[in-house]
Structure formats: structure tokens, C-alpha cells
C-alpha positions as CSV (number, residue, x, y, z in Angstrom):
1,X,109.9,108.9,82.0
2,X,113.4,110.6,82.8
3,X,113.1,108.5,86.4
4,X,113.2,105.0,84.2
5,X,115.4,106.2,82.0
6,X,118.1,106.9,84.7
7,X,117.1,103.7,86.5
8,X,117.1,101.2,83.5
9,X,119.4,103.3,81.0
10,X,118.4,102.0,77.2
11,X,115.4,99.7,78.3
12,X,112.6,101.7,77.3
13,X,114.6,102.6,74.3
14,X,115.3,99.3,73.1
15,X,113.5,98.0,69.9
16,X,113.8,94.2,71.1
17,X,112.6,94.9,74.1
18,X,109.0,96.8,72.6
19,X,108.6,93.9,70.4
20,X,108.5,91.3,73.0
21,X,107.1,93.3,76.0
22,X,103.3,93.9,76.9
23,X,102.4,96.6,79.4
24,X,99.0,96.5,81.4
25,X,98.8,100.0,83.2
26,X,95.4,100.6,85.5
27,X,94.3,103.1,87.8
28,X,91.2,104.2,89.1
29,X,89.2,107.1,87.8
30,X,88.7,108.6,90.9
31,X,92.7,108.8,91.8
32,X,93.1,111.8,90.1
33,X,96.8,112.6,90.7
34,X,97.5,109.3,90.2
35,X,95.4,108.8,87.2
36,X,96.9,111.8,85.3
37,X,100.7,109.8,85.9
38,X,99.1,106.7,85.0
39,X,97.9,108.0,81.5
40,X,101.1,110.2,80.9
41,X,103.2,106.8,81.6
42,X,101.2,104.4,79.5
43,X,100.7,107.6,76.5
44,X,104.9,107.5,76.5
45,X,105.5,103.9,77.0
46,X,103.6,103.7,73.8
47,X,104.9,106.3,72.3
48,X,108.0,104.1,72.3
49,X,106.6,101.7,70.5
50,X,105.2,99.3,73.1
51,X,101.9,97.4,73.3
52,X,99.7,99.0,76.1
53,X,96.8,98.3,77.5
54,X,95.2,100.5,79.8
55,X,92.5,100.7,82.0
56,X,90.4,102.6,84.6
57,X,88.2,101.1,87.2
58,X,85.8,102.9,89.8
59,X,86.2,101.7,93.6
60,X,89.2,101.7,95.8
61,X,92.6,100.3,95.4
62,X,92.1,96.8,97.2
63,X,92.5,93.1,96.7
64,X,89.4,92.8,94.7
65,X,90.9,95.5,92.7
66,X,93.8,93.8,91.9
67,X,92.0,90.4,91.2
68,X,90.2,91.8,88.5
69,X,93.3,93.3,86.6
70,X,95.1,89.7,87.7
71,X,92.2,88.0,86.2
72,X,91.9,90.4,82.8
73,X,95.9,90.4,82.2
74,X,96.6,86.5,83.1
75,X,95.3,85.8,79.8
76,X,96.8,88.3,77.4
77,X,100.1,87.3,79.0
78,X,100.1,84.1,76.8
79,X,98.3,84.9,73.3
């Protein structure tokens, strides 16, 4: 997280900003380096007090892909 931190200096630290921010972080299971960054970003971005939804999806990374997550996040962006 030092990499945001030194690109958006107080964002992720900023109280208003977890209270009014959602994050949707996916990967696939079988992207392993990836994965691991994936969960170690969403586990901190948490930690920090924000909402975080996370999820993990067999196949490749692809328009279909991204449809789904499109399709399951559209939704939450408005409750």
C-alpha cells in the first residue's frame, strides 16, 4: 500500500473517504501472483476501514470476465 500512499498522500487514510467509498477487488484463482496482491490489497484497504468486497472467479481475464464483475458491482453501487 506504500505505492498509494505516495501517489494519493492521505486518501486511504481519510475517515470520510472510508465512509463513503465501496471497493470491489476480483481476481482469478488461478492468477497466483496476482491473486496473492489482490488479497493483500483488499485485506489492507479493509483494514483501513473500508467496505470490501472481494471475489475470485475461475477462467481467464477477458471480456466475459469483466461482464460478470460489471454485472455483480453495478448494483451494489447504488444501495
Amino acid at each position: 500500500m506504500d505505492y498509494y500512499d505516495r501517489q494519493y498522500p492521505g486518501v486511504l487514510s481519510n475517515a470520510t473517504n472510508a465512509k463513503r467509498v465501496r471497493l470491489l477487488v476480483g481476481d482469478r484463482t488461478n492468477a497466483t501472483l496476482a491473486l496473492a496482491e489482490s488479497q493483500r490489497m483488499a485485506a489492507e484497504i479493509k483494514r483501513r476501514g473500508y467496505e470490501v468486497l472481494f471475489n475470485q472467479t475461475e477462467g481467464t481475464h477477458n471480456g466475459p470476465w469483466f461482464r460478470r464483475y460489471l454485472n455483480e458491482l453495478a448494483p451494489k453501487m447504488f444501495q
